[in-house]
VEXBAFI-579525 format. One line per 10 residues: number of its first residue (from 1); for each residue x, y, z of C-alpha. Coordinates in pm, 1 decimal, m for minus. Last residue first. Layout:
<sites>
NUM) X Y Z  ...
</sites>
This chain:
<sites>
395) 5902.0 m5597.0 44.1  5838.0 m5337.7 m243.6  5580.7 m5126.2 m47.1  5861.9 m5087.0 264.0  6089.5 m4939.0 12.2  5850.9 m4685.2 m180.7  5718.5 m4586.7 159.4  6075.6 m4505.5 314.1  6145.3 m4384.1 m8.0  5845.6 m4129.8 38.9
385) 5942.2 m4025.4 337.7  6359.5 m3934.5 235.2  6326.1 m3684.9 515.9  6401.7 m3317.1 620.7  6392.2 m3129.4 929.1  6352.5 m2778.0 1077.2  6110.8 m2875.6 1376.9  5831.4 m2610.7 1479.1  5682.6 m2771.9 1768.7  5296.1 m2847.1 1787.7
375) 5053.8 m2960.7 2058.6  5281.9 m2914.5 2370.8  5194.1 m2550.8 2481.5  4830.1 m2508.8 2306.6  4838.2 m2266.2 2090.1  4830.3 m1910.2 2172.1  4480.3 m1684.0 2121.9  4394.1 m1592.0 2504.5  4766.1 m1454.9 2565.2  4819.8 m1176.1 2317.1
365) 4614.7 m901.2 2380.4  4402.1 m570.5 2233.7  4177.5 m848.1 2038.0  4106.0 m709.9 1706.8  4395.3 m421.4 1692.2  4663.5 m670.9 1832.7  4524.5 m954.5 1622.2  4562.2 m721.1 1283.6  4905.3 m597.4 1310.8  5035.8 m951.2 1445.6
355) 4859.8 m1049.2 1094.3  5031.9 m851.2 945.8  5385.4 m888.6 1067.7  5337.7 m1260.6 1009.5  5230.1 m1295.4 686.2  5551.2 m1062.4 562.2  5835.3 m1065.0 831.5  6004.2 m764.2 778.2  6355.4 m645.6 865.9  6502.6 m395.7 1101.8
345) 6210.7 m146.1 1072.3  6182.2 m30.0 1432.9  6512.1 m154.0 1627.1  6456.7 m481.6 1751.5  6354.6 m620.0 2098.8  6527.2 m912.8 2305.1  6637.9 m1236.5 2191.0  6801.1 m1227.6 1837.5  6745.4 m1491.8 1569.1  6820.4 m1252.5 1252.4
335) 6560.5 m1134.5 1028.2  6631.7 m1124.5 671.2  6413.2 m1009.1 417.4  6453.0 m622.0 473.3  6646.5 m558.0 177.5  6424.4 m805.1 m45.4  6109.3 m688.0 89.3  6244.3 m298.7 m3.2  5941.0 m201.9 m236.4  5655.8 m408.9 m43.8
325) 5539.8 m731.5 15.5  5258.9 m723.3 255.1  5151.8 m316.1 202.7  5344.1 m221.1 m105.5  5172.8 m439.8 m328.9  4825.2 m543.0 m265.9  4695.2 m918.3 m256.9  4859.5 m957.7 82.8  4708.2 m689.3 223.1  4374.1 m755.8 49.1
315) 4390.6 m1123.9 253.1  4494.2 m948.7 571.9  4221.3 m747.4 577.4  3975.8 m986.1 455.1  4066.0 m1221.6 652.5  4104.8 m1097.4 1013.3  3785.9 m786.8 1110.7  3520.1 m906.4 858.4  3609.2 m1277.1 778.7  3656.6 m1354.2 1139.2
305) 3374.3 m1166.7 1270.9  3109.3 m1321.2 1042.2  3233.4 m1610.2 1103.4  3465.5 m1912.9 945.2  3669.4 m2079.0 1146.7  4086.6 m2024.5 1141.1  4348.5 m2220.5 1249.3  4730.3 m2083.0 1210.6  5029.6 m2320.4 1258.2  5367.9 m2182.4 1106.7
295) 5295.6 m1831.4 1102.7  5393.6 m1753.7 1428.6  5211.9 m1442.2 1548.0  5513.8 m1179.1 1681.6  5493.0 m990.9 2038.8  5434.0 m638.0 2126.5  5684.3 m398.9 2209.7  5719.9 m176.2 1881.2  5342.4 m194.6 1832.1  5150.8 109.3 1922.2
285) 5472.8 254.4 1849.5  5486.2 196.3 1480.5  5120.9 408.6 1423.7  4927.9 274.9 1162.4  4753.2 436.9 804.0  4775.8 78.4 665.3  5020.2 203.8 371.9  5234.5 383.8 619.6  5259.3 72.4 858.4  5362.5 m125.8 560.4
275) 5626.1 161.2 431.1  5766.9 119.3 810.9  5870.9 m210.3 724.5  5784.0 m451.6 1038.0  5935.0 m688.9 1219.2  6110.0 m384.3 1486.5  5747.2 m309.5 1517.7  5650.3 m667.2 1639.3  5962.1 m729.4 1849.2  5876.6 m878.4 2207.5
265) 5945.8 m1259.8 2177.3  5654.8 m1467.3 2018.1  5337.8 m1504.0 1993.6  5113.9 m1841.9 1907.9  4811.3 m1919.9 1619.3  4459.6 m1932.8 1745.2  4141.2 m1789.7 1535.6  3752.0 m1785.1 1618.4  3779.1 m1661.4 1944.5  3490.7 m1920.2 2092.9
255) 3518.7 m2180.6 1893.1  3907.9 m2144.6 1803.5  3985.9 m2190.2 2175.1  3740.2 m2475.6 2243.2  3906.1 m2661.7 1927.3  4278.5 m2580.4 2102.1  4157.2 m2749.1 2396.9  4046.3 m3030.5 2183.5  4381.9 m3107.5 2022.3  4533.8 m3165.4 2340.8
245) 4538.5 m3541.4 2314.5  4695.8 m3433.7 2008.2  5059.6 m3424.0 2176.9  5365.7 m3369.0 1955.7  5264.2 m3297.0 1608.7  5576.4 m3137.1 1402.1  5526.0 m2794.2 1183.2  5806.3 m2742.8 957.6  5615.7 m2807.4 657.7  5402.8 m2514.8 761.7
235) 5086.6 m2570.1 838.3  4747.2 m2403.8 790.6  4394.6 m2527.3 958.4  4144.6 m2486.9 825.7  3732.3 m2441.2 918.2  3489.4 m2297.5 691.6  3512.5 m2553.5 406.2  3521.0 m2400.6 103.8  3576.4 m2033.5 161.7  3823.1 m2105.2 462.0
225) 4007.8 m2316.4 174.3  4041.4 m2025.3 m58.0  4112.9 m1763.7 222.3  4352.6 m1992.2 380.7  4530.9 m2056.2 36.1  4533.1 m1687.4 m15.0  4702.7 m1599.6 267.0  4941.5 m1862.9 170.5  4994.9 m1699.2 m171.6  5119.8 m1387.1 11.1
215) 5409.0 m1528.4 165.7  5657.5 m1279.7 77.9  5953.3 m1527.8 71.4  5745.8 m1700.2 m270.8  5698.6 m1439.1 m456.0  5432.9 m1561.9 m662.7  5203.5 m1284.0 m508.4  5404.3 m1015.5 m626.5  5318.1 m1074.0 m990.0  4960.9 m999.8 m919.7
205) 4722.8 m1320.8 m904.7  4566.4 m1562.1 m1179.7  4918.5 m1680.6 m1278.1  4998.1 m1800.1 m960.6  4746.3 m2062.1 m953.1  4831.7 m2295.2 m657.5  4861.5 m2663.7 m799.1  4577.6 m2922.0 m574.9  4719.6 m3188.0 m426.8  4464.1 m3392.2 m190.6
195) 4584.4 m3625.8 51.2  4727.2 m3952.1 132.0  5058.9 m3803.3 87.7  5202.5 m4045.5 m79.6  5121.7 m4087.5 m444.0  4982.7 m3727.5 m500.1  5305.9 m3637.1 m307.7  5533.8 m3866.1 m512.8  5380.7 m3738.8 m871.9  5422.2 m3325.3 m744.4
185) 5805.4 m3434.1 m680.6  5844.8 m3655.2 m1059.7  5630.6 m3319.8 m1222.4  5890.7 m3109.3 m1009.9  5765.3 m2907.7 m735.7  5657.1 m2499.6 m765.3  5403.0 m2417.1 m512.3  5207.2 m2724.2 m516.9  4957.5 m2699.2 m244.6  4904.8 m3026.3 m11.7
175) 4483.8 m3044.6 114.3  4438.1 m3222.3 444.8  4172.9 m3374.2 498.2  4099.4 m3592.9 815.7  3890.5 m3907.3 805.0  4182.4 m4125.4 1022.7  4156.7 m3888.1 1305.1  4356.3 m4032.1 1563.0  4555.7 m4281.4 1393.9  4563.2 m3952.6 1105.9
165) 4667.4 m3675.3 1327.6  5070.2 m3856.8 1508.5  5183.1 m4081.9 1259.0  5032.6 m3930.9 921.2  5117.2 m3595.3 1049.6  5448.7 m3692.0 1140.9  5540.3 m3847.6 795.0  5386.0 m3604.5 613.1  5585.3 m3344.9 836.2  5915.7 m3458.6 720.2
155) 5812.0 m3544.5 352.3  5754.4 m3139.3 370.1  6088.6 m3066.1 435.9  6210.9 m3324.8 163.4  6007.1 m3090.1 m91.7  6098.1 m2754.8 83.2  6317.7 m2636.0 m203.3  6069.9 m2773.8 m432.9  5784.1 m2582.2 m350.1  5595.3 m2668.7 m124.7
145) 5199.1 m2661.2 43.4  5019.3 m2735.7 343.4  4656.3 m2735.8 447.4  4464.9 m2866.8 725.3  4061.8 m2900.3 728.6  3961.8 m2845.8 1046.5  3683.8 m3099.7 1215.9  3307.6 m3037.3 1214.0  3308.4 m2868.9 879.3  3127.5 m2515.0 813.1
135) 2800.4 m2569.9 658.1  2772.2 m2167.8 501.2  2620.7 m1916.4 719.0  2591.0 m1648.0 488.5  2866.5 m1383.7 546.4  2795.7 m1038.1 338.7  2960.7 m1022.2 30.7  3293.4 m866.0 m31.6  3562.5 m1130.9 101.0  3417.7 m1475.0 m113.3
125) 3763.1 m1528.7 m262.6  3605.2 m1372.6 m596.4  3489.6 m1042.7 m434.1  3797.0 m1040.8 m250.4  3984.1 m1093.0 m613.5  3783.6 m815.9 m746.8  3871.0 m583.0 m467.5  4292.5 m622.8 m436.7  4419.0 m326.2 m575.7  4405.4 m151.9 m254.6
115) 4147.7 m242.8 31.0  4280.6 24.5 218.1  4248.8 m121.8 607.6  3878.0 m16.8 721.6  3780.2 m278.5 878.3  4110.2 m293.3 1121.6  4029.8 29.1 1266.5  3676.2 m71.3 1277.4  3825.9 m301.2 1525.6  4011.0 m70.7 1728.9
105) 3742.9 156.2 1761.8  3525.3 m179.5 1865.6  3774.5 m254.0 2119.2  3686.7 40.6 2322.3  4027.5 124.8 2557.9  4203.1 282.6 2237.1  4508.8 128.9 2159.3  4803.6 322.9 2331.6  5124.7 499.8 2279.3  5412.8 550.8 2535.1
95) 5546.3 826.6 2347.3  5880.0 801.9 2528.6  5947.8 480.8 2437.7  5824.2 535.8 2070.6  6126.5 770.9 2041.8  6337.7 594.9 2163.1  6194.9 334.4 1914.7  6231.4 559.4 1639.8  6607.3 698.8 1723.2  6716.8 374.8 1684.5
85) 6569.2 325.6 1346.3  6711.2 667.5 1226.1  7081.3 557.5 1398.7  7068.1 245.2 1200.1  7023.4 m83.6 1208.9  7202.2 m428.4 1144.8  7092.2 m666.4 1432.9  7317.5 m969.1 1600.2  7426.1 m685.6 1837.0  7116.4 m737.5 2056.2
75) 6916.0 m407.5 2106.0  6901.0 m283.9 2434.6  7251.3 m112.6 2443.0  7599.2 m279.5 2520.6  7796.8 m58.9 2258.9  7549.1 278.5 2366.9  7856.1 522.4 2454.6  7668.6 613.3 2759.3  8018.2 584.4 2970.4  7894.4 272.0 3170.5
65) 7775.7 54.2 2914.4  7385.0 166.0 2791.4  7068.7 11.9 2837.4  7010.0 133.6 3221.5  7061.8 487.4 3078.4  6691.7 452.8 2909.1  6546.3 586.7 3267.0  6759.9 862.1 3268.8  6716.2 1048.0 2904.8  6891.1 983.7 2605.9
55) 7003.6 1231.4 2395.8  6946.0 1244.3 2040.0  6903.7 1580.6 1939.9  6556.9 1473.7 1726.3  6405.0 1292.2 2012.2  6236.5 1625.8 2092.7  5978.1 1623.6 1820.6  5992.0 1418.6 1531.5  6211.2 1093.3 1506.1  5947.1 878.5 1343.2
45) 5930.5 1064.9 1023.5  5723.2 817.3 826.6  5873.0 759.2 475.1  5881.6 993.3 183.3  5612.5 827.9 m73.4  5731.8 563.7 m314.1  5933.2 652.5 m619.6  5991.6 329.7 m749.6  5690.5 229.1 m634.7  5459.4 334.9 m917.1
35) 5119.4 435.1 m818.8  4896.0 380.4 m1114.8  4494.2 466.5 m1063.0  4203.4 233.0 m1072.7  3843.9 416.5 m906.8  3595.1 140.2 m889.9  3688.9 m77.7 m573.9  3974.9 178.8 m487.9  4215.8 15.5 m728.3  4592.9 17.4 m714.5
25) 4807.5 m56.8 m980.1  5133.5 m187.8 m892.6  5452.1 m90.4 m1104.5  5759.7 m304.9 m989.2  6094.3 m138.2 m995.8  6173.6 m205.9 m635.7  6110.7 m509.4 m662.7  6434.7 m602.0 m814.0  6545.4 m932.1 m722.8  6298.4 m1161.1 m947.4
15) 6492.2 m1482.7 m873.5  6190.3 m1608.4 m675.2  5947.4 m1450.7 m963.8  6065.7 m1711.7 m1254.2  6133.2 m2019.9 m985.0  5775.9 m1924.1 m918.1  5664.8 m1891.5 m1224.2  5861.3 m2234.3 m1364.4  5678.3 m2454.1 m1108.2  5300.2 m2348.5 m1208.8
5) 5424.5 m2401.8 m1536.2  5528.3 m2750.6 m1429.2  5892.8 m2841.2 m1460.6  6112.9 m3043.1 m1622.1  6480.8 m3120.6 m1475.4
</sites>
C-alpha cells in the first residue's frame, strides 16, 4: 500500500520501541543543554519516613483478608504493581496532602511548569506572547484526526456527527487531521467528510511527538486550532453525539470556566509515571485519589486564563520529552479497566494525566468542569461510512 510521508513517520515512530534511548535536548528559553534519558535521574523516593517497615496501620486493615496477608487488598487484582508502588500510596494515605487553600498559589504553580525544550514552538503556536483579544468564533470549531488504524473508527463518528451536529448546526467546521492514512483513506475523507483535512506535520516537531500512543500531537492540534479560531472543540473518533439539545448547557459551562472535558474513577496518581511528576516538580499524593479528565471530548475558548494557566503548560509538556511521553511510556502504556484506585505509577495515560495534573491545580475540583451527562458517549465502533455514501451516490 502507498503512503504519504506524513503516513510513513508515524508508522516509522509507532514501531519505535526503544525510548528509552532517546536523547532530548532541553532548552531553558536561551540556555540549550543535553539531558540524555537513558540515564534519567534516581526516581522520587515515595516510601520515606515511617512507611519504610511496611506495616500497616488500623484504619488500612479494612483492605486486607482476614489474616493481613493483603490478597483481597484495595487495589483490584487486574493491576501489575509492585511492593515500591504499594508502599507509595500507603504512604500518601498517611500524608494526607493538600493543595493550598489560595487558588492563585496553585495556579502560579501551574505557570511555572519547566517550559523544557519546547519555547520556540510556544512562541510559534502563539504560547509566549501576551493574549490579544483575537475574534474568537461564535460556535466551536471541532477537530478530529486518524491514522489508519482508526480509519473505519473515525467513519463511525462521521457518520454520527453528520446525523446528530450538522441538522442542527449545518455551518459547523470541523477540521479532520491526517495522522498517517493511506493516499486512497486521506482521498475518502476529503471526499466524505464534509470537512476540512488538513495533514499534521510531524516532521516539524521532536521525534516524540509522532508517537502516536503518547498523544502529544493532539495537544498540538488544540493549540493550533485554539490559535486560529479561539474556540474548539476536540474529539476522539470514538466520541458518539447523543443529545445536542444539551449542547447549550455545555456552551454556558465553557463561557464562564473556559474549558469542560469529564472525570473519571478515583486513580489520577496511580495514571501517572512518577518521572512526570518529577519533571513538573509535583507531589504524587496531592493526586493519588483524584479523578481522571477524559480525553475523548475536550472544549476549550480562548482567554487569557486559559492559555496562561491550561495550554501552555500542557502544550510545552507535551512538546518536551520526559514530562508527557517519557523514558518508560512504552512499559507503562497499558492501563487496565479496573474499578477502584491504582497503585502510584501503574501505567500512564499521556494527555490525560496532564491535563488532570493541570485542572486539579487550576480549579482545586472536579465537578463544575464535566460534560454534560447525555451529550456524548464514548462508543468503540467501526463503519464502512463512506461505502454507505459511495453506494447510496450510485443509485
Amino acid at each position: 500500500m502507498e503512503f504519504r510521508g506524513v503516513a510513513m513517520h508515524s508508522i516509522r515512530v509507532l514501531m519505535f520501541a526503544n525510548l528509552k534511548t532517546h536523547i532530548a535536548t532541553f532548552q531553558i528559553c536561551a540556555d540549550p543543554f543535553s539531558f540524555n534519558v537513558e540515564d534519567p535521574p534516581p526516581p522520587i523516593d515515595y516510601t520515606a519516613g515511617d512507611m519504610v517497615d511496611n506495616k500497616f496501620d488500623a484504619s488500612l486493615k479494612r483492605h486486607f483478608d482476614d489474616n493481613g496477608t493483603g490478597n483481597k487488598s484495595v487495589f483490584p487484582v487486574a493491576w501489575t504493581y509492585n511492593k515500591h508502588s504499594v508502599n507509595a500510596t500507603i504512604s500518601c494515605w498517611r500524608k494526607d496532602s493538600h493543595f493550598d487553600p489560595n487558588p492563585e498559589v496553585n495556579r502560579e504553580i501551574v505557570r511555572n511548569y519547566p517550559i523544557g525544550a519546547s519555547c520556540s514552538y510556544l512562541a510559534e503556536l502563539g504560547l509566549m506572547k501576551p493574549y490579544t483579544n483575537m475574534k474568537i468564533a461564535d460556535f466551536p470549531v471541532f477537530i478530529t484526526g486518524a491514522s489508519s488504524n482508526h480509519y473505519l473508527e473515525s467513519q463511525a463518528m462521521l457518520h454520527n456527527f453528520h446525523e446528530k451536529v450538522m441538522t442542527v448546526r449545518p455551518d459547523v467546521k470541523l477540521i479532520y487531521y491526517n495522522l498517517g492514512l493511506s493516499i486512497e483513506e486521506r482521498s475518502k475523507v476529503k471526499k466524505y467528510c464534509r470537512c476540512e483535512v488538513r495533514d499534521f506535520p510531524f516532521d516539524k516537531y521532536p521525534d516524540h511527538v509522532a508517537f502516536l500512543p503518547g498523544f502529544a500531537w493532539k495537544i498540538i492540534i488544540i493549540q493550533t486550532v485554539l490559535n486560529e479560531y479561539g474556540y474548539v472543540l476536540w474529539l476522539d473518533t470514538s466520541m458518539r453525539f447523543q443529545n445536542m439539545s444539551l449542547f447549550p448547557v455545555l456552551e454556558a459551562q465553557v463561557a464562564h470556566y473556559g474549558i469542560s472535558t469529564w472525570m473519571f474513577g478515583y486513580s489520577l496518581g496511580g495514571h501517572v509515571d512518577p518521572d512526570t511528576f518529577k519533571f513538573l516538580g509535583e507531589d504524587p499524593c496531592l493526586f493519588y485519589d483524584k479523578k481522571d479528565a477524559a480525553g475523548g471530548g475536550i472544549i476549550v475558548r480562548r482567554t487569557q486564563f486559559t492559555l496562561e494557566t491550561i495550554m501552555r503548560p500542557w502544550v510545552s509538556c507535551a512538546l518536551s520529552f520526559g514530562c508527557m511521553v517519557t523514558s518508560r511510556s512504552n512499559e507503562l502504556f497499558h492501563c487496565p479497566a479496573a474499578v477502584g484506585p491504582a497503585p502510584l505509577g501503574s501505567c500512564h495515560r499521556f494527555d490525560q494525566a496532564i491535563l488532570g495534573i493541570i485542572l486539579y491545580r487550576v480549579y482545586g475540583r472536579d465537578d463544575i468542569l464535566m460534560f454534560p451527562v447525555g451529550l456524548v458517549k464514548p462508543i468503540k465502533q467501526s463503519e464502512e461510512y463512506f461505502l454507505f455514501l459511495e453506494n447510496k451516490g450510485q443509485k
